[in-house]
Structure formats: C-alpha cells, structure tokens
C-alpha positions as a printed Julia matrix, in Angstrom:
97×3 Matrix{Float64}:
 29.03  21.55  18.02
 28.83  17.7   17.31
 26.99  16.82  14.32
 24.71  13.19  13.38
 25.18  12.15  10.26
 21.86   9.8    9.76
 21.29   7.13   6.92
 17.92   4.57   6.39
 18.59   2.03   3.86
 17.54  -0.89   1.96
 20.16  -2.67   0.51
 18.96  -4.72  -3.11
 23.23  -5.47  -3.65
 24.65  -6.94  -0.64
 27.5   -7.68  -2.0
 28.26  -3.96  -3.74
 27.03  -2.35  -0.7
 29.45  -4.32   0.93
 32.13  -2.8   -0.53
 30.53   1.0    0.0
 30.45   0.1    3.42
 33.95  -0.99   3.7
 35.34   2.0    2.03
 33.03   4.26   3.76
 33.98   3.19   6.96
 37.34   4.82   6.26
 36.51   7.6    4.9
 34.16   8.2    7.65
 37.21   7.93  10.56
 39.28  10.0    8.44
 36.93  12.9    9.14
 36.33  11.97  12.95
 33.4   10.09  12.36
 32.44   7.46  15.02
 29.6    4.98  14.61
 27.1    5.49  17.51
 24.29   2.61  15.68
 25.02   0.34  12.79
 22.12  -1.88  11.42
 21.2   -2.25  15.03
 17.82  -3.23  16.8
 15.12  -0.97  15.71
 11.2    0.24  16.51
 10.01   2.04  13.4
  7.17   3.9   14.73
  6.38   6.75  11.56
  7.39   6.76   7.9
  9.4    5.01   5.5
 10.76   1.45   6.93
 14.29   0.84   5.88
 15.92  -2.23   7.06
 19.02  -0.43   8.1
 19.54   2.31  10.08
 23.35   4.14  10.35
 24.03   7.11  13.23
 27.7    8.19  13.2
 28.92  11.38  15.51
 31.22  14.09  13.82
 32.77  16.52  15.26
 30.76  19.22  13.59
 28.13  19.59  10.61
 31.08  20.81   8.6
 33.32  18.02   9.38
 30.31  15.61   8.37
 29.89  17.78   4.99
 33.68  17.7    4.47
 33.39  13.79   4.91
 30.52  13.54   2.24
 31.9   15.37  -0.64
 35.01  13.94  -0.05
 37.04  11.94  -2.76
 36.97   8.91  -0.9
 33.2    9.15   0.29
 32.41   9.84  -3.61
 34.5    6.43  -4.55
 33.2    4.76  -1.6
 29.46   5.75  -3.16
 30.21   4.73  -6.58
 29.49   1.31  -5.02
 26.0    2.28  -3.37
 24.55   3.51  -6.29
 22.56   1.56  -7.66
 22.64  -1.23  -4.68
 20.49   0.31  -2.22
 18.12   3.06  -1.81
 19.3    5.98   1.03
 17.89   8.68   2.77
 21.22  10.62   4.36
 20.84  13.8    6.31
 23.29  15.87   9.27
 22.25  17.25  11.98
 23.84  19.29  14.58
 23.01  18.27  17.76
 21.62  20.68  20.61
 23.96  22.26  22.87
 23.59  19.86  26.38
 22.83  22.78  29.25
C-alpha cells in the first residue's frame, strides 16, 4: 500500500533550508517518492499554522521509513536543523474499494 509522507513547516533559514530542500528532493526520488503538494495554496482550518505544507506519495510506509533514516535524508537534514521548525509524519493510505 502507498504511503503519505506529510511535513508543516516554518522556515526561520531560507537560505539553509534551501539547501535541505535541494538535497532532500533527491533523496526523496531515490526511494520513489513523488511530490503530490509543495508549499502550495492552503486553508488551515484546526491547529498549528505552518506556512508550508509538503505531501509526497511512496510506494509504501516502509519505503517512506527507508527514505527517512537514510544517509542522504540524514545529510540532507543536517541543513534543516536548526532553520525551521517540522512536524513530519507517514501514513499509509486506505485501500481504494
């Protein structure tokens, strides 16, 4: 089963986030990631407002944990910390009937 890997954000680094997001981005594909939303038009209607929003599709939860704790992913984040603050969580999506 497909898996969402969802990220809010609020970048206070533009410029190191920058480079997070460019390594990321890579590391992402790598494990069959594809961006379905990046910092697009939003409606927050509950909780925590975070100017940017990321959804990328895996190709399973594991493949989306295998992406995360992977060496690049960790050198990619080296960059993030510190330069925004992130809420990151997977989720399998349903089966469609």
């Amino acid at each position: 089963m497909t898996a969402l890997w969802i990220a809010h954000v609020d970048v206070t680094d533009a410029e190191a986030y920058g480079r997070y997001a460019k390594l990321a981005t890579q590391a992402i594909a790598d494990h069959g990631g594809v961006f379905l939303a990046r910092a697009s038009r939003y409606v927050q209607l509950e909780g925590r407002d975070r100017a940017r929003n990321v959804v990328a599709r895996f190709p399973s939860l594991e493949a989306a944990e295998a992406c995360y704790r992977s060496p690049a992913y960790q050198a990619a984040l080296e960059h993030a910390r510190g330069a925004a603050e992130r809420d990151l969580v997977i989720v399998e999506e349903s089966p469609q009937d």
